[in-house]
N, C-alpha and C positions, 0 to 999 in steps of 0.2 A: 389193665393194659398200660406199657407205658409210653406215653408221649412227650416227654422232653427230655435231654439229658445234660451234662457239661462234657468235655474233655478238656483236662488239665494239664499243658507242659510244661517240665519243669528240666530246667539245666541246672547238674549240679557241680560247685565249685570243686577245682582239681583238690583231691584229694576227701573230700566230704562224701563221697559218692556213697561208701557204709552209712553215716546218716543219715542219710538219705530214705535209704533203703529200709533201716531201725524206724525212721519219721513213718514212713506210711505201714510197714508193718503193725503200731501202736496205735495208726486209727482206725483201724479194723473194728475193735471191741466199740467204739466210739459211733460208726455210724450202723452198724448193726443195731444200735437203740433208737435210729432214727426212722419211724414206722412209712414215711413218704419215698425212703431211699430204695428201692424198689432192689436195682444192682448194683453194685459197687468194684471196681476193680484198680489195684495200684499197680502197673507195669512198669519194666525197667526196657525202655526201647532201644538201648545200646549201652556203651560203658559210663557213661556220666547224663545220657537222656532219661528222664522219667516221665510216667504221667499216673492221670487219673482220669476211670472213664465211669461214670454213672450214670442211673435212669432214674426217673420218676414219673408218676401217673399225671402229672399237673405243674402247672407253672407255680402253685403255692408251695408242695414240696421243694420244688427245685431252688425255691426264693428262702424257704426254711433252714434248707442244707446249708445255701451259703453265708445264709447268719448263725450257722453254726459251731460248734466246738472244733472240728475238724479246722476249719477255715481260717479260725481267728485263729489258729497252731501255725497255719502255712505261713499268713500274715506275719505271724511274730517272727516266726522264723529264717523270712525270705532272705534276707541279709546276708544273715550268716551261712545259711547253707547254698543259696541255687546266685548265677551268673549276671542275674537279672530278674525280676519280678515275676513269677507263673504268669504265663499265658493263657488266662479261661476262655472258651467258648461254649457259648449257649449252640447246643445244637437242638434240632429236631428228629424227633423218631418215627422214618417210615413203615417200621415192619422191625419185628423182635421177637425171638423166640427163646422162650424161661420157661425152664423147668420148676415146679414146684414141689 
């Protein structure tokens, strides 16, 4: 079952928005190896909005993720590509339903 997750906004700068798009497409194979990342998902929530919405079973996965490879990508990247710093939130998970 999972109990915590992040949601990540991400605004990206005029014109980087393909970027963007390449950027989370590539961490796909990346947290697929991450065995706490329970679900993963990168959404485009308008023409230059992005995010990032995951789960985890435990606050240690969810602490694992974000000293993860994935993370230190967005870090490095932030600059150059989005408006302003990603915006994370630790959220919590009332009720979830996964298919396995």
């Amino acid at each position: 079952m999972v109990k915590v997750g992040l949601f990540v906004h991400l605004e990206a700068k005029a014109g980087r928005e393909r970027e963007v798009e390449e950027f989370l497409r590539q961490a796909l194979p990346i947290v697929q190896e991450e065995p706490a990342t329970t679900a993963w998902f990168a959404l485009r929530l308008g023409p230059s909005t992005f995010g990032i919405f995951d789960v985890f079973p435990d606050e240690a996965g969810r602490e694992t993720h974000l000293m993860g490879r994935v993370a230190a990508a967005l870090k490095s990247k932030a600059a150059e590509l989005f408006v302003s710093p990603p915006t994370i939130l630790k959220i919590e998970v009332l009720a979830a339903k996964l298919d396995e």
